[in-house]
C-alpha positions as CSV (number, residue, x, y, z in Angstrom):
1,X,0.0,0.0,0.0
2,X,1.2,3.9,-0.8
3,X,2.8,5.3,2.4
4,X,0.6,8.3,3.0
5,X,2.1,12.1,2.6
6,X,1.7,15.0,4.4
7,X,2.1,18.7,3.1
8,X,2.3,21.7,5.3
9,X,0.8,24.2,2.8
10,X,1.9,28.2,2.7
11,X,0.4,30.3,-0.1
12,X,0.7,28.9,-3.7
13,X,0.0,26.9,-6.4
14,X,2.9,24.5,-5.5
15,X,1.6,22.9,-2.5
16,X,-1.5,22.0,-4.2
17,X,0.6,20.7,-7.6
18,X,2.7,18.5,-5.0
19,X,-0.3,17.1,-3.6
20,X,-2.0,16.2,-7.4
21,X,1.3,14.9,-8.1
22,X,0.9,12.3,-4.8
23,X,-2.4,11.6,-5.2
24,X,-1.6,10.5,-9.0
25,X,0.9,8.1,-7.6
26,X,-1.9,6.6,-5.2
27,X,-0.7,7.9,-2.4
28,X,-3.2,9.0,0.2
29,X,-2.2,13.1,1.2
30,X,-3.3,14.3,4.1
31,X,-3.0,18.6,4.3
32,X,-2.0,20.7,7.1
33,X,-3.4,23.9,5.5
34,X,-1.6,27.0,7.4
35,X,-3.8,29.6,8.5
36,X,-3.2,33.1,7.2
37,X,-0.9,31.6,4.9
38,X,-3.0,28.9,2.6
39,X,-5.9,28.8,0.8
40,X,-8.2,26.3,2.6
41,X,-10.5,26.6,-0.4
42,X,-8.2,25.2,-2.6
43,X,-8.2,21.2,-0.2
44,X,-11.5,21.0,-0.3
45,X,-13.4,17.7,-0.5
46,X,-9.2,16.5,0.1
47,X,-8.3,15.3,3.7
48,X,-6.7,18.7,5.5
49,X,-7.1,20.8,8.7
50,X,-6.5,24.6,8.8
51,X,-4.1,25.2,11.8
52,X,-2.1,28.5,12.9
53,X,1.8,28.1,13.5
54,X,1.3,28.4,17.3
55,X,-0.6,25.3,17.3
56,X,2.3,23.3,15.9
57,X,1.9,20.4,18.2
58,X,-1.9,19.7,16.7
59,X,-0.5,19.9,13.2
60,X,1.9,16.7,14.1
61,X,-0.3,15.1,16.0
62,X,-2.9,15.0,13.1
63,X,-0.3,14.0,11.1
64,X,0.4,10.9,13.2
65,X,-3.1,10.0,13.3
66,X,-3.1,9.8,9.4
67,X,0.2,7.3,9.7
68,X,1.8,10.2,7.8
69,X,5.7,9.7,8.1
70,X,6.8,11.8,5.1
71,X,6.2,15.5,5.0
72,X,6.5,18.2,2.2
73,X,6.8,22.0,3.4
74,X,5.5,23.9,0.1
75,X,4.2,27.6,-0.4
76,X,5.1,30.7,0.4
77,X,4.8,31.8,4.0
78,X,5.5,35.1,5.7
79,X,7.1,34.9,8.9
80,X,5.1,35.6,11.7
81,X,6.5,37.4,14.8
82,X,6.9,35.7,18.0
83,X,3.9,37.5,19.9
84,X,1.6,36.5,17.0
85,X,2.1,33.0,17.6
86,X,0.0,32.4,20.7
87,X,0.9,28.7,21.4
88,X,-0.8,25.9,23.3
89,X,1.4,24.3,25.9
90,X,2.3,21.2,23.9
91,X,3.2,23.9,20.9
92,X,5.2,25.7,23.5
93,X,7.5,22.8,24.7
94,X,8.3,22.4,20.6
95,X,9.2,25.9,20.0
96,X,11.3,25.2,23.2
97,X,13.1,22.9,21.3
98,X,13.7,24.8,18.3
99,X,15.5,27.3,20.5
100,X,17.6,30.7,19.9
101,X,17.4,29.8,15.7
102,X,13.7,31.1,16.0
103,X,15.8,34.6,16.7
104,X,17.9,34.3,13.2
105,X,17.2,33.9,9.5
106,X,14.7,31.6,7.7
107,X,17.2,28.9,7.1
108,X,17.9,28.9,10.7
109,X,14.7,28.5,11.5
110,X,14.0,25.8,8.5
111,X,16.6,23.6,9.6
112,X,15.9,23.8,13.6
113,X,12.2,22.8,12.5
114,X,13.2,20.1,10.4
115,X,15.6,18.8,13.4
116,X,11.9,18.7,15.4
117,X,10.4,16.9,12.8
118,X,12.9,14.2,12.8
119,X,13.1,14.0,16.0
120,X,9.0,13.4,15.8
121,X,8.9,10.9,13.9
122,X,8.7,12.8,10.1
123,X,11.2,13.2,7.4
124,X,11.4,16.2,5.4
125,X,10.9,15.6,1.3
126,X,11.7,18.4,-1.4
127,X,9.1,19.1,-3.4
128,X,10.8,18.2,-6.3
129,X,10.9,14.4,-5.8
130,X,7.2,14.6,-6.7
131,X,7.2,17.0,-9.2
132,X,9.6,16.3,-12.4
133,X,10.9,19.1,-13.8
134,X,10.5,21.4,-10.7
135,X,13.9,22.9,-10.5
136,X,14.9,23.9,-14.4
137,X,18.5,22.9,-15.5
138,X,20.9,25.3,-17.0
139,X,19.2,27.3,-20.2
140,X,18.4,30.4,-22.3
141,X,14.3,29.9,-21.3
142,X,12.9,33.2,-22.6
143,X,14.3,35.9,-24.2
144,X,17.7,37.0,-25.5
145,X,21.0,36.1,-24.4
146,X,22.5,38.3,-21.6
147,X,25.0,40.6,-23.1
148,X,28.6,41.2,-21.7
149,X,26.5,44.3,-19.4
150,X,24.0,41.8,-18.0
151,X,26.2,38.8,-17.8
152,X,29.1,41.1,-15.5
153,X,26.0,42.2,-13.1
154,X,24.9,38.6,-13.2
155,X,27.9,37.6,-11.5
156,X,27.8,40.7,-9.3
157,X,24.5,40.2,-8.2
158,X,25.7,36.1,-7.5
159,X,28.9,37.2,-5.4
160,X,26.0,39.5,-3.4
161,X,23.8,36.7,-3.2
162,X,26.4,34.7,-1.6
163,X,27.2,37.2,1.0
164,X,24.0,38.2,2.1
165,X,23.1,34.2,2.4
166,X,26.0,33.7,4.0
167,X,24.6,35.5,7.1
168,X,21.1,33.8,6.7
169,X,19.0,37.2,5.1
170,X,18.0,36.8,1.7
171,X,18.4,34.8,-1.9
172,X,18.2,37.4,-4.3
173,X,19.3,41.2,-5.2
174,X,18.9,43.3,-8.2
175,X,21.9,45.0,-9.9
176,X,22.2,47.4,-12.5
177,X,25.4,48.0,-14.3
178,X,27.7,47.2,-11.2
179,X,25.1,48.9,-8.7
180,X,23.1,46.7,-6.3
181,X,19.8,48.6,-6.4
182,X,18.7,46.4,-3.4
183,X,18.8,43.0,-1.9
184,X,16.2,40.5,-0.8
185,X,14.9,40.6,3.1
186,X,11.8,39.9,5.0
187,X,9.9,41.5,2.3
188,X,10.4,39.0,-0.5
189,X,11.6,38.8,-3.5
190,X,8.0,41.1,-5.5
191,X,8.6,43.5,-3.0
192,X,12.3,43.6,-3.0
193,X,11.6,44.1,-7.2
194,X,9.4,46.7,-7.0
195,X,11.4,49.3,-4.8
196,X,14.6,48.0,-6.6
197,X,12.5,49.5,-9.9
198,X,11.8,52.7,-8.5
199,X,15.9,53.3,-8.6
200,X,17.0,52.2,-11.5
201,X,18.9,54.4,-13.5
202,X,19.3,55.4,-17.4
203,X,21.2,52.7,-19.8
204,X,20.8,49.2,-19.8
205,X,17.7,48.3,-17.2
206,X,18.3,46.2,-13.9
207,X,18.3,42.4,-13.6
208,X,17.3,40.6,-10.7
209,X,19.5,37.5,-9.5
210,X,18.3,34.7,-7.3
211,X,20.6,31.8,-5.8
212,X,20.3,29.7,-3.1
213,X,22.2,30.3,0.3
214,X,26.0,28.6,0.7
215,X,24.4,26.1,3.1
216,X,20.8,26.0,2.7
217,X,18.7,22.8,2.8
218,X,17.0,21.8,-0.7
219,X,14.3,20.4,1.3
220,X,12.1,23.9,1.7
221,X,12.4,27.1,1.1
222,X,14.2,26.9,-2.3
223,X,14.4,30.2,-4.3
224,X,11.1,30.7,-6.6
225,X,10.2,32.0,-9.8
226,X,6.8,32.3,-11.0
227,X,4.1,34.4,-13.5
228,X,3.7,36.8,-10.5
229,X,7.7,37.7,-10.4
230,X,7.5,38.3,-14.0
231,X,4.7,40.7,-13.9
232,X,6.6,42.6,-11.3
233,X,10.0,42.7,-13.0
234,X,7.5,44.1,-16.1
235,X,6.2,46.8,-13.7
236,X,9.9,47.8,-12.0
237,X,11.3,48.0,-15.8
238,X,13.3,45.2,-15.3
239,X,15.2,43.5,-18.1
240,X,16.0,40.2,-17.0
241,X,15.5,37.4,-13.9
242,X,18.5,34.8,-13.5
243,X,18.4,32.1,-11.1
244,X,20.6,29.2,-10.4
245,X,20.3,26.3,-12.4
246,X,19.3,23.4,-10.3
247,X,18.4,25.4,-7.3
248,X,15.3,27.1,-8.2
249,X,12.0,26.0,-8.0
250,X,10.4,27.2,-12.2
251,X,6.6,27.7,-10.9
252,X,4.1,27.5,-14.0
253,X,6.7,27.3,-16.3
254,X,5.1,27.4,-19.6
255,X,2.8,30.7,-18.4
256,X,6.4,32.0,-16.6
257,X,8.4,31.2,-20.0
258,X,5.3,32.8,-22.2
259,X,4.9,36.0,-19.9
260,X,8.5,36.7,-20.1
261,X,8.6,36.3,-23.8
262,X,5.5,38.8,-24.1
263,X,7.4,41.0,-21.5
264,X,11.0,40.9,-23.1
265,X,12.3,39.8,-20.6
266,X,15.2,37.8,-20.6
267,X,14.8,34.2,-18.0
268,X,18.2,32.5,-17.4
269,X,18.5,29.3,-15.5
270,X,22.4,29.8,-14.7
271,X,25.4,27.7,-13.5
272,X,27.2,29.4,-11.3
273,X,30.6,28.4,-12.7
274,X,30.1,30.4,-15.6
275,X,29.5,33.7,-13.7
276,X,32.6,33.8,-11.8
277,X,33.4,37.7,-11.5
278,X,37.1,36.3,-12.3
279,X,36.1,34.5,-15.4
280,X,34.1,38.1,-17.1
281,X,37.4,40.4,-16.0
């Protein structure tokens, strides 16, 4: 018999996509729908519960009564602060456990709650072992090729990426001719887009650049692209999004490719390797 699968689902398409791709492999999925976060709406007539983060410890114990053992964390989520959490006891003792990391960056935090979860019983799978073709491999997917301009502040933006995930903050910055217009925080990565836009400068338009963090799990979490990123590069005047090859979760590609090809707007899955700020000197 299929060993059943639970998904903790944020905002999104791509929780609901992993648990399609599940149920067509027979596998009974069993939905632990975040409140404030998810869609409810979206599970229905499916087997799920609606749950805030403060009751953490109901959200594994409904789990364990569905023999769930495997877990997915999919969607977006924004994280909420301490005081908002208001947890039962039972959740209280977990957060215990999870200690000072709830105090740093989200892959603190990711990797302290997947410690918990281990330690519960669960293990932690990617997204992309359900869902083939999730995380695109090195291309040209829409658009032109990056010129000499665009491929130099691709690597600039990547050495920035690298720092700023280095110290747990964010995956992705925009740069324009040399100049980081601004890097990804607790905002994410629309926002980030959108004020980056409003200081971009005359010549060749910014391109945001998205990478995972030097250590970061591949379980959750994983730099995004989607239709809705496109539409907001559009807005800020952007002129290209490049993400690491491998690393970055394509969401809706065909509607993602075709809205940047409307858009002109270049889409590059990237290997690192060939952005070294070395190798363009």
């Amino acid at each position: 018999m299929p060993k059943p699968l639970g998904v903790i689902a944020g905002g999104g398409t791509l929780p609901l996509r992993v648990v399609q791709a599940a149920s067509a492999l027979g596998r009974p999925v069993h939905i632990v729908v975040l409140e404030g976060h998810g869609a409810a709406a979206a599970y229905a007539g499916l087997s799920h519960v609606t749950l805030r983060w403060g009751l953490a410890a109901q959200m594994l114990s409904w789990l364990k009564q569905h023999g769930v053992k495997e877990v997915v964390l999919a969607g977006t989520v924004a994280r909420p602060s301490l005081l908002s959490l208001r947890p039962d006891a039972a959740s209280m003792k977990l957060l215990g456990r999870i200690g000072r990391a709830a105090f740093n960056g989200d892959d603190s935090i990711l990797r302290a709650v997947m410690k918990v979860l281990a330690e519960e019983g669960f293990e932690v799978v990617g997204a992309q072992a359900l869902l083939a073709g999730l995380l695109p491999d090195a291309a040209l997917l829409a658009g032109s090729m990056p010129d000499d301009v665009a491929r130099a502040d691709i690597a600039r933006g990547l050495v920035v990426c690298h720092a700023i995930g280095a110290v747990d903050v964010g995956q992705a910055v925009v740069v324009q001719q040399g100049l980081v217009l601004g890097v990804e925080a607790i905002e994410g990565t629309d926002a980030l887009i959108l004020r980056a836009g409003a200081l971009r400068r005359e010549g060749p338009a910014p391109i945001l650049v998205k990478a995972l963090k030097p250590t970061q799990s591949t379980l959750a979490d994983l730099p995004t692209i989607g239709p809705r990123t496109v539409e907001s590069a559009r807005a800020a005047g952007l002129r290209g999004l490049a993400f690491r090859a491998g690393g970055t979760i394509l969401l809706e590609r065909a509607t993602t490719i075709a809205a940047a090809e409307a858009a002109s707007i270049f889409l590059l899955a990237f290997n690192p390797s060939e952005y070294s700020q070395g190798d363009l000197a």
